[in-house]
VOGU-3710 file (C-alpha; in Angstrom, 3 decimals, decimal comma):
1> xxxxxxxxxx> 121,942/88,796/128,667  125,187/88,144/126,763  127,432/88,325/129,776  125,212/85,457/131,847  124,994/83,495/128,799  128,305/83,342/128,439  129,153/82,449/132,178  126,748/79,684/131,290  128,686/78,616/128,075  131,513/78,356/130,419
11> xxxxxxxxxx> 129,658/76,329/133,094  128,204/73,632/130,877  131,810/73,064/129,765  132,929/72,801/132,893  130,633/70,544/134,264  131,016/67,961/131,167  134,580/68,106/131,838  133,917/67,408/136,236  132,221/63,802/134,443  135,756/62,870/133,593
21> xxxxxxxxxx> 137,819/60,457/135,739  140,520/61,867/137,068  142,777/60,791/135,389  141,516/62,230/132,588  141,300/65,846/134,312  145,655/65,045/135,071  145,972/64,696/131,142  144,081/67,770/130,777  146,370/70,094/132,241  149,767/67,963/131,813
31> xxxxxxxxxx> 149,197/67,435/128,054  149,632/63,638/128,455  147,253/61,040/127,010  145,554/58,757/130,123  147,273/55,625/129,402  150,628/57,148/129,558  150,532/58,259/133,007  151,923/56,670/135,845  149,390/55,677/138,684  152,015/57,638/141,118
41> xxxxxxxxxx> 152,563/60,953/139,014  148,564/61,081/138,768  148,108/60,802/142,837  150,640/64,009/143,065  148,712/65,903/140,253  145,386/65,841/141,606  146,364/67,340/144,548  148,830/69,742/142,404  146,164/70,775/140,187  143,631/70,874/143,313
51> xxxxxxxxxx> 141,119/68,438/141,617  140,622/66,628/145,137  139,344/69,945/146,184  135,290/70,117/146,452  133,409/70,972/143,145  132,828/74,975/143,935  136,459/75,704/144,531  137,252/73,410/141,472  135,023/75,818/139,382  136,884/79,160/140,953
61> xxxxxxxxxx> 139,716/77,529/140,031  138,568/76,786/136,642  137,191/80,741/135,857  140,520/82,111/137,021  142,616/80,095/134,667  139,902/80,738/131,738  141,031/84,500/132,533  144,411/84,109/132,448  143,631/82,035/128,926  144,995/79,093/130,284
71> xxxxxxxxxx> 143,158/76,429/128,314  145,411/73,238/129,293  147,810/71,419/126,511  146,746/69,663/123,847  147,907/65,644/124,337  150,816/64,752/122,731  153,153/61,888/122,477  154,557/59,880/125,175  157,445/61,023/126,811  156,624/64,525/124,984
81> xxxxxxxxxx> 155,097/68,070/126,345  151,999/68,572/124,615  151,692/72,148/123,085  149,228/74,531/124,881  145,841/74,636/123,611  145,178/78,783/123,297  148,660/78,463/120,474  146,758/75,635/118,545  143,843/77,610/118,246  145,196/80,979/117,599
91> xxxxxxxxxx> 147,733/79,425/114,817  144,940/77,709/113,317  141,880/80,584/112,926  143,685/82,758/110,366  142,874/79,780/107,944  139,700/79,844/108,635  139,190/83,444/108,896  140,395/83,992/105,197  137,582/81,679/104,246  135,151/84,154/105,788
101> xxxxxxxxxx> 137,000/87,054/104,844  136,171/86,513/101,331  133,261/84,493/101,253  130,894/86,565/103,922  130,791/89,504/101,863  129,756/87,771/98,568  127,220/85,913/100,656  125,755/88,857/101,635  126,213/91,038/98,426  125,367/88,808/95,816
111> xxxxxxxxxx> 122,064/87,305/97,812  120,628/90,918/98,318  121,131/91,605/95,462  120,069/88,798/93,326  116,837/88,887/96,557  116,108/92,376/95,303  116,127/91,080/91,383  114,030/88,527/92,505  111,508/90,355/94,334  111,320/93,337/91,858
121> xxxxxxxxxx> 110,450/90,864/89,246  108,292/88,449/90,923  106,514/85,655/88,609  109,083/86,039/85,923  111,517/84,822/84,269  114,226/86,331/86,112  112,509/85,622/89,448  112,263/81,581/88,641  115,871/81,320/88,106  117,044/82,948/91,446
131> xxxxxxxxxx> 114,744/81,027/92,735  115,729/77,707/91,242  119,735/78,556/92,209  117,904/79,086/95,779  116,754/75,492/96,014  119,531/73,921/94,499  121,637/75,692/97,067  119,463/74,621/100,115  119,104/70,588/98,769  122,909/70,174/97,925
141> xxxxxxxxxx> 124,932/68,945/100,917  128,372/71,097/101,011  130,675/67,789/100,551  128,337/66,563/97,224  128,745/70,382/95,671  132,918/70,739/97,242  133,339/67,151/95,465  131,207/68,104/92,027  132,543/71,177/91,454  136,234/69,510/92,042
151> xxxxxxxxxx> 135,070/67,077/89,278  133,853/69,985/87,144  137,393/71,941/87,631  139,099/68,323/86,325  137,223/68,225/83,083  137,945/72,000/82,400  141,960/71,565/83,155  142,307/68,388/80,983  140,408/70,074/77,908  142,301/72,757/78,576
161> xxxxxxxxxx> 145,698/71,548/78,882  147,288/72,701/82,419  148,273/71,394/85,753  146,444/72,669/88,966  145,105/70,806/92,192  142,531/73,196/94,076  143,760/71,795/97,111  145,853/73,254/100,345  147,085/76,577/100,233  149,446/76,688/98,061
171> xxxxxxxxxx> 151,198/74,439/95,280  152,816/71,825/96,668  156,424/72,842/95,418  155,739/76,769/96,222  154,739/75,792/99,409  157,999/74,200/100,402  160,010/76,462/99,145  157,520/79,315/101,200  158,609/76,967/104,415  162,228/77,473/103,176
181> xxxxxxxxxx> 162,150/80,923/103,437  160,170/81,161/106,616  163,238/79,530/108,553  165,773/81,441/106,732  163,618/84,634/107,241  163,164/85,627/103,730  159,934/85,562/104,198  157,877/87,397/106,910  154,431/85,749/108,212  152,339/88,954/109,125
191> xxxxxxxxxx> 149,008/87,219/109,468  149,009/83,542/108,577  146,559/84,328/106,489  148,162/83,493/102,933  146,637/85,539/100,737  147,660/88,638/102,174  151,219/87,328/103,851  152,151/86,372/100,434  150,931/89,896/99,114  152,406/91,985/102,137
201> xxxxxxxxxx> 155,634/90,282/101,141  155,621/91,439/97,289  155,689/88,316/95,848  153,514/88,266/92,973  153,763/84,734/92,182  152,726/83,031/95,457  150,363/85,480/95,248  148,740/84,462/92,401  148,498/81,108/93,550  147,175/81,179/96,734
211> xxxxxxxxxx> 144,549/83,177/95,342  143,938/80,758/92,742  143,794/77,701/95,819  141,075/79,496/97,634  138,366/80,707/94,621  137,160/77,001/94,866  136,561/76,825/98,698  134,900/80,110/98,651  132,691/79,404/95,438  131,392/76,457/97,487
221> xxxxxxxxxx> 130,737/78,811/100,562  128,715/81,159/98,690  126,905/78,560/97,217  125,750/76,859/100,182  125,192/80,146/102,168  123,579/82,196/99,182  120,302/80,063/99,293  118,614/80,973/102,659  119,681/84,835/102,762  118,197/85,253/99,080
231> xxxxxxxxxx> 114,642/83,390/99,872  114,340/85,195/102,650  115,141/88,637/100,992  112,859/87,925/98,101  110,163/87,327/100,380  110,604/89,628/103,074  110,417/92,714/99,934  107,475/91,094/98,468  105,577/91,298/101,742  106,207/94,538/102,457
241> xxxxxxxxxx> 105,228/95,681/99,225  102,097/94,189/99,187  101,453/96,650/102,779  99,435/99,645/102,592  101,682/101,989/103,082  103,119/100,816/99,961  100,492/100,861/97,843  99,680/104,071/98,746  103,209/105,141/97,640  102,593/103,759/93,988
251> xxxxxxxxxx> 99,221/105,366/94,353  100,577/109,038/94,551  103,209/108,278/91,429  106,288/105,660/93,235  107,523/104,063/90,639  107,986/100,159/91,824  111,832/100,612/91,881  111,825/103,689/94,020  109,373/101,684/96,577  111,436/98,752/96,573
261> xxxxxxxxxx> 114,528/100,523/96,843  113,311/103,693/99,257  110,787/102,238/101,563  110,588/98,304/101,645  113,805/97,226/101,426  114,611/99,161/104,572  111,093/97,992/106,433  112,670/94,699/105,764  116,215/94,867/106,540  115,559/93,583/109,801
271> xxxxxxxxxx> 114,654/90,412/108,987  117,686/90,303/106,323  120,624/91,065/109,255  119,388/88,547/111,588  119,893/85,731/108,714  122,955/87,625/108,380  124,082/87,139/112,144  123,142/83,454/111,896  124,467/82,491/108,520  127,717/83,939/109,987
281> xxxxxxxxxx> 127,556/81,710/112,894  126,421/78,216/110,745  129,086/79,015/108,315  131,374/77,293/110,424  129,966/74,010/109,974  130,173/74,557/106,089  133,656/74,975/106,414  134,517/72,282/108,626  133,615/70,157/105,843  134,834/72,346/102,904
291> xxxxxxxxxx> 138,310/72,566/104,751  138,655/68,809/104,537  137,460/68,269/100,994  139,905/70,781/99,795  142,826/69,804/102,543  143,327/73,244/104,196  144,562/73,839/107,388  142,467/75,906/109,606  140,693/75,813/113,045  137,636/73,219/111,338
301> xxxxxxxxxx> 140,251/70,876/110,382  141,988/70,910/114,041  138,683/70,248/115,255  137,749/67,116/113,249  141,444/65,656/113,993  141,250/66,401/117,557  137,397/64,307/117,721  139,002/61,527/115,534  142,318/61,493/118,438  139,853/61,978/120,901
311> xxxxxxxxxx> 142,005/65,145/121,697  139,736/66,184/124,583  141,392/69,663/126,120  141,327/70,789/122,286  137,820/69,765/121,579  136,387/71,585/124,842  138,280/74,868/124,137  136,800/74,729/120,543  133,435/74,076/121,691  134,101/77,158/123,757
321> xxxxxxxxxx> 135,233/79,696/121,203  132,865/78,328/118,763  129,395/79,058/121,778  131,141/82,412/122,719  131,574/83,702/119,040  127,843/82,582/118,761  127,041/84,907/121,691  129,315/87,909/120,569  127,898/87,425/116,488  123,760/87,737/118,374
331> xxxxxxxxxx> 124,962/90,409/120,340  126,470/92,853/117,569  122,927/91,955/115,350  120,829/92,945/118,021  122,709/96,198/118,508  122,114/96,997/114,836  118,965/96,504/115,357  118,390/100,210/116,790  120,811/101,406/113,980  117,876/99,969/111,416
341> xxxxxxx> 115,045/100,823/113,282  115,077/103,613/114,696  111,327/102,689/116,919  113,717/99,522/118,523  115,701/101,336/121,723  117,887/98,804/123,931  117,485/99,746/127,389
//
């Protein structure tokens, strides 16, 4: 079902795009904004482009250049070439990416984990904290805990006597001087990702920082993902051991850790990695908002400027990438699903 689903993603796109003028379809593929177009050049584009053509051959037309990854050019200034979409996007996930690179597996360690704790000591102590974290992670919006937790880090630094903005990537001075380098080519970009570029390049330093500019966007990630994954793991375990065949394991001599640990944690692991596969997928709207707070550049943040420009060719190839990596993210949990299970078989 992934493969038709996707053909659909594709088709609702292009439909909301055959609603434009066409005008607007010109300044699609010349990377011009409408009002900067002469009536004349449009006339000769249309039939260029073959948008006078009827809608079906318009839509061939449309597939083939989605598979040759020709996604039009973003607009750009009068008089100016606007920069194809497909190198705006693939410049600008690496950002993002090294959010999820080091936020997704805390997410997912720390809220079985502290699920397990949870579950294992139900009604106590221990239990009512995770659970009070839980619900202060599900009633905070992201911006109100990205902006209190900034607030928090300013009352630390001044009783503590140093300089640091947890914004951007880097500090603002290391970060021209990283620019520096780039054009004399001192310094090699292997991923974009600066974290590891800075730590593929043996520099210690920017290291350091960078890694220091990212432990607040990913605290807040964690945070706001944590919540639902660790409810859901606490209660999945608690209602599978309250089954029989887990009482009659503590019957014959299970101790409660080896039944949580041996039996019900794997009878509910299903439930667990399909919270996984969709936390994945809504993290993205966390960090849209997280990379603003904190000013980092990433695929979120070209998103939001391209809506406020009304950047149109950008904003449909996002929408795109963001409904296909839903599909691809639902189709990799549902084949672990028979890697869990072994009574689920995908035919």
């Amino acid at each position: 079902m992934s493969v038709p689903v996707a053909i659909g993603v594709v088709t609702v796109i292009f439909l909301v795009m055959s609603a434009m003028t066409p005008t607007m379809k010109v300044a699609y593929y010349l990377g011009e904004r409408p009002a900067a177009l002469r009536p004349d050049s449009v006339k000769k584009a249309i039939h260029d482009f073959g948008l006078d053509q009827p809608l079906p051959l318009q839509y061939v037309s449309w597939l083939k250049k989605i598979a040759s990854f020709d996604f039009g050019r973003s607009y750009a200034s009068e008089g100016e070439e606007g920069p194809l979409v497909l190198d705006l996007i693939s410049s600008s996930l690496p950002q993002t990416f090294e959010l999820i690179l080091y936020s997704m597996p805390l997410v997912l360690v720390l809220s079985i984990w502290l699920g397990t704790r949870a579950a294992f000591n139900q009604n106590r102590t221990l239990d009512h904290v995770v659970r009070v974290f839980a619900t202060l992670g599900t009633s905070f919006p992201v911006f109100v805990a990205s902006m209190f937790l900034i607030l928090l880090w300013m009352i630390v630094q001044n009783q503590f006597h140093f300089n640091f903005l947890p914004i951007g990537t880097l500090d603002y001075n290391m970060q021209v001087d990283v620019n520096s380098r780039i054009a004399h080519g001192s310094f090699t970009v292997y991923t974009n990702m600066m974290t590891i570029d800075t730590l593929l390049n043996g520099d210690t330093t920017l290291f350091l920082d960078s890694v220091m500019h990212i432990i607040l966007p990913v605290m807040i990630l964690v945070f706001s993902q944590c919540a639902l994954l660790i409810r859901v793991t606490r209660s999945g375990l608690i209602e599978e051991l309250g089954k029989p065949y887990a009482v009659s394991a503590s019957a014959k001599g299970l101790s409660k850790k080896e039944v949580l640990y041996k039996h019900a944690r794997k009878n509910a692991a299903i439930s667990i990695l399909t919270i996984s596969g969709l936390l994945m997928s809504n993290m993205f709207v966390s960090i849209v908002i997280v990379e603003r707070v904190f000013w980092r550049p990433g695929f979120a943040s070209l998103l939001v400027d391209s809506a406020l420009t009304m950047n149109t060719p950008v904003l449909f190839t996002g929408a795109m990438f963001i409904a296909l990596a839903f599909v691809v993210l639902n189709l990799a949990v549902d084949i672990l699903y028979e890697r869990l299970d072994p009574r689920i078989r995908l035919t």
